[in-house]
C-alpha positions in Angstrom: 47.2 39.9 106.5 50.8 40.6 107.9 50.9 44.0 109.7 54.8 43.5 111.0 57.5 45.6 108.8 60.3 44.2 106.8 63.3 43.1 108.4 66.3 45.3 107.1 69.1 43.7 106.0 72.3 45.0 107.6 75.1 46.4 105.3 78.5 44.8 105.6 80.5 47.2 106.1 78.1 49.0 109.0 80.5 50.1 112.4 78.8 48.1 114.5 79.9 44.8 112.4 83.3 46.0 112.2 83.6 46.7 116.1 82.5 43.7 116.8 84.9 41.7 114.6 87.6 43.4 116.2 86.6 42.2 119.5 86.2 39.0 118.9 89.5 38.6 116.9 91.1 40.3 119.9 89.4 38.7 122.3 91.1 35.5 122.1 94.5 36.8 122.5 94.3 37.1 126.1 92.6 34.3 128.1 90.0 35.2 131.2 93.3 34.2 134.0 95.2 37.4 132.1 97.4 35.1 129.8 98.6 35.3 126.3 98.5 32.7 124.0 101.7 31.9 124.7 101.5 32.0 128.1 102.9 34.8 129.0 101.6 37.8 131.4 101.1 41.1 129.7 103.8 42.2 130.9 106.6 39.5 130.4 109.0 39.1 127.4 109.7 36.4 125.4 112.6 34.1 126.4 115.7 35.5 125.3 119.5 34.4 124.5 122.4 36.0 122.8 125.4 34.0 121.7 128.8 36.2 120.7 131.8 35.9 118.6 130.0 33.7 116.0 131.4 35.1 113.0 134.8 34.8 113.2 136.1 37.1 110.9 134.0 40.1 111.7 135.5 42.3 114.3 132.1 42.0 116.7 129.3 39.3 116.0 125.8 38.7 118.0 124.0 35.7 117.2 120.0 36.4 119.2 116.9 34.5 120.0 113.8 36.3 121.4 111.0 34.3 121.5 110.9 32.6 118.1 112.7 34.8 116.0 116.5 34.0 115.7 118.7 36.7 113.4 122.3 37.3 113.5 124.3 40.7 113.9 127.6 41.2 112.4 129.6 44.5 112.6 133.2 45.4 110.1 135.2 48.1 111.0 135.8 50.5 112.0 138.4 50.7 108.7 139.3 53.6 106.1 136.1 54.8 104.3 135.7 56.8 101.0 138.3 59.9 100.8 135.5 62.8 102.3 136.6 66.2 103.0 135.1 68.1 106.6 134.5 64.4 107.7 134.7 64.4 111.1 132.8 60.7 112.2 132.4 57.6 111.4 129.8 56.8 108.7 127.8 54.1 109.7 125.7 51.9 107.3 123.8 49.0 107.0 122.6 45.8 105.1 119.6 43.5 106.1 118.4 40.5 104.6 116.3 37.4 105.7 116.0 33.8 104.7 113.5 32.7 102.0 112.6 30.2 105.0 111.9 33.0 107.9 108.5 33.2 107.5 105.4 31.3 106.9 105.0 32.7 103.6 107.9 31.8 101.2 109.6 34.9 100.2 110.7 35.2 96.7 112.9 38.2 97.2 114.9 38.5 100.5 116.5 41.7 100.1 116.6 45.5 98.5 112.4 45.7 99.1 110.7 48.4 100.3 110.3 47.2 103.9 114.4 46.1 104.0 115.0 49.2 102.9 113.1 51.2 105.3 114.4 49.2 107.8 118.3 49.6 107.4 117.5 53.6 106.9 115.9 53.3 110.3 119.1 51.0 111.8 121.4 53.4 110.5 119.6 56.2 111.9 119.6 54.6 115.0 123.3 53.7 115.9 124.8 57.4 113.8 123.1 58.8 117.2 124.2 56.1 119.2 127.7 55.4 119.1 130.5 57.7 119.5 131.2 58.4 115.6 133.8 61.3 116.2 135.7 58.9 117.6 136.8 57.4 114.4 136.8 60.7 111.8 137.1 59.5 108.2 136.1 55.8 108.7 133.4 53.8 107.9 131.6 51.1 110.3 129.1 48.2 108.6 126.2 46.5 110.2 125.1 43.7 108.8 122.1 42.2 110.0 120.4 38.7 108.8 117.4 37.1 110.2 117.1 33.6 110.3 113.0 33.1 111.8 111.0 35.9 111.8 108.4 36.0 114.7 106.5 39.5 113.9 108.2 42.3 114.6 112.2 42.1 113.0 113.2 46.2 113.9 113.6 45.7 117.7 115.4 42.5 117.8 117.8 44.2 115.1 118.5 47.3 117.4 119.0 44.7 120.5 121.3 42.5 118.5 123.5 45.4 117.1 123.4 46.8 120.5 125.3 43.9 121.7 127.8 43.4 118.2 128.8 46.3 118.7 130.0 46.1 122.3 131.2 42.7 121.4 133.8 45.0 118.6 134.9 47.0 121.5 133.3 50.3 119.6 131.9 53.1 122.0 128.6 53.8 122.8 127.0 56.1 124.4 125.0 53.9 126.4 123.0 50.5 124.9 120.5 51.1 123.0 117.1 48.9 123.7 114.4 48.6 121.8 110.6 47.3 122.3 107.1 47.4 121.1 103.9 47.3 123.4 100.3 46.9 121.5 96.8 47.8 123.4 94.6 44.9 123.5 90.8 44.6 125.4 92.0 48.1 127.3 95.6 46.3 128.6 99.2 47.1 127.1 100.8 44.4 126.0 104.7 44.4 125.5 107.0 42.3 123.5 104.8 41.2 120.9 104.8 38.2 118.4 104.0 37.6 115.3 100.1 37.0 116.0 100.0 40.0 118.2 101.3 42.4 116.1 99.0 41.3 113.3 95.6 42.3 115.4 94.3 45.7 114.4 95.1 47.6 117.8 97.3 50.5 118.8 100.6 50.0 118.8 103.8 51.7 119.9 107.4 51.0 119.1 110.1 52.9 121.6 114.3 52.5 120.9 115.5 53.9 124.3 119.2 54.9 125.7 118.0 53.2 129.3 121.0 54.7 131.5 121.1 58.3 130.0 117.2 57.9 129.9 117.0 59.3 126.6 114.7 58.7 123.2 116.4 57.4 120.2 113.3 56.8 118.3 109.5 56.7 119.2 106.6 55.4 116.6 103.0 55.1 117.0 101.2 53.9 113.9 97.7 54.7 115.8 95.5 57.5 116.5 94.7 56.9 120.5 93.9 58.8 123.9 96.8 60.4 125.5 96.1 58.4 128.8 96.3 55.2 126.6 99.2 56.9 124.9 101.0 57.3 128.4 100.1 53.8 129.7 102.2 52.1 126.1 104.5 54.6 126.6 105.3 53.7 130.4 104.8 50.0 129.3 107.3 50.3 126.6 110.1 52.2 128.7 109.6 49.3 131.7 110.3 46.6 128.9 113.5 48.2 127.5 114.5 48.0 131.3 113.5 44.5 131.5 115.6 44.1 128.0 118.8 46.7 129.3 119.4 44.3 132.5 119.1 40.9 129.6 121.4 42.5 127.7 124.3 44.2 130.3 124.0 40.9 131.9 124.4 38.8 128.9 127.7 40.9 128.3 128.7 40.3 131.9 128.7 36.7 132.0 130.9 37.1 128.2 133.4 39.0 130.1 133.7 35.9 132.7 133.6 33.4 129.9 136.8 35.7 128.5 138.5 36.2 131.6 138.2 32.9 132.6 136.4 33.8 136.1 
């Protein structure tokens, strides 16, 4: 006669099953030697390269690569906007789109969604703070965005792009305006992620940054976590728009030579 109990089965959905799915699926990411899948460190970025005046009849254009995603910034204007009384700045605004081809996953509609939407709202929120608006009172200044590959994340490579169109249209700024996103991944911040980075189910943070006035343009954090944790993505995220300010001024530098002929 069998004395032993009955097994019991283990539900599906039990925490334990979950936590350890997690792990493993975040596990790989990051190899034992602290390298990415891509081979970078935790705390590198992806290779990065800017290209100006593409677009040649847009008053300032940016063409960018970071890592594999490749998009395209165009800026018109500033020029007479819509007859507004007690309007005393610029309005900015903005359109973004993406090729059918950008992603893995054809896309039937490249425009006017939800997320596109969102997106340019955010943009536009972005640069009204950013660039010197009263300077051009009853005018109207257009971004126009496109991306060409996607590679995960598409808002920060927008706001690094426009960044540098805009400069490229000789418009002032108040500073540049860098932005980056750092994920938390087997207890290490991770910054500048890719596509299968930003697709692991981890804390993630999202900073735009004025890096010379030191100031906060916009902040997100789509996950509940410890405020030491917070502070490490935080401190992560600030050191990568750094990393990002000195690509960027110097990209605009070596422009200027290319200009001036030096």
């Amino acid at each position: 006669m069998d004395t032993s109990s009955p097994t019991q089965k283990k539900k599906p959905n039990e925490l334990t099953s979950t936590l350890t799915t997690d792990y493993i699926s975040g596990f790989d990411l990051i190899s034992i030697e602290g390298y990415r899948q891509d081979g970078r460190k935790p705390d590198e970025l992806r290779h990065f390269r800017v290209s100006f005046n593409v677009v040649s009849d847009a008053d300032g254009s940016c063409y960018m690569e970071h890592g594999n995603c490749k998009l395209l910034a165009t800026i018109y204007g500033p020029y007479e906007g819509e007859s507004r009384s007690n309007q005393e700045q610029a309005v900015i605004t903005c359109d973004f789109s993406m090729t059918s081809y950008c992603v893995s996953e054809r896309r039937l509609r490249t425009f006017g969604d939800m997320k596109s939407q969102k997106l340019q709202m955010a943009i536009q929120r972005v640069f009204q703070q950013a660039v010197n608006t009263e300077t051009y009172p009853k005018s109207q200044i257009d971004i126009h965005l496109k991306i060409l590959q996607s590679d995960g994340n598409d808002y920060c490579p927008c706001v690094n792009a426009t960044t540098l169109a805009f400069i490229n249209a000789g418009i002032p700024m108040k500073d540049f305006v860098c932005s980056s996103t750092v994920g938390y991944i087997q207890n290490k911040c991770i910054i500048d992620l890719n596509q299968q980075e930003e697709q692991q189910k981890s804390p993630q943070l999202t900073l735009t940054l004025m890096p010379q006035r030191n100031d906060i343009v916009a902040l997100t954090c789509e996950s509940r976590v410890h405020h030491d944790i917070y502070n490490d993505m935080l401190d992560a995220a600030t050191s990568a728009n750094l990393q990002l300010f000195h690509l960027m001024k110097q990209a605009v530098i070596n422009q200027l030579k290319t200009a001036l002929h030096v």
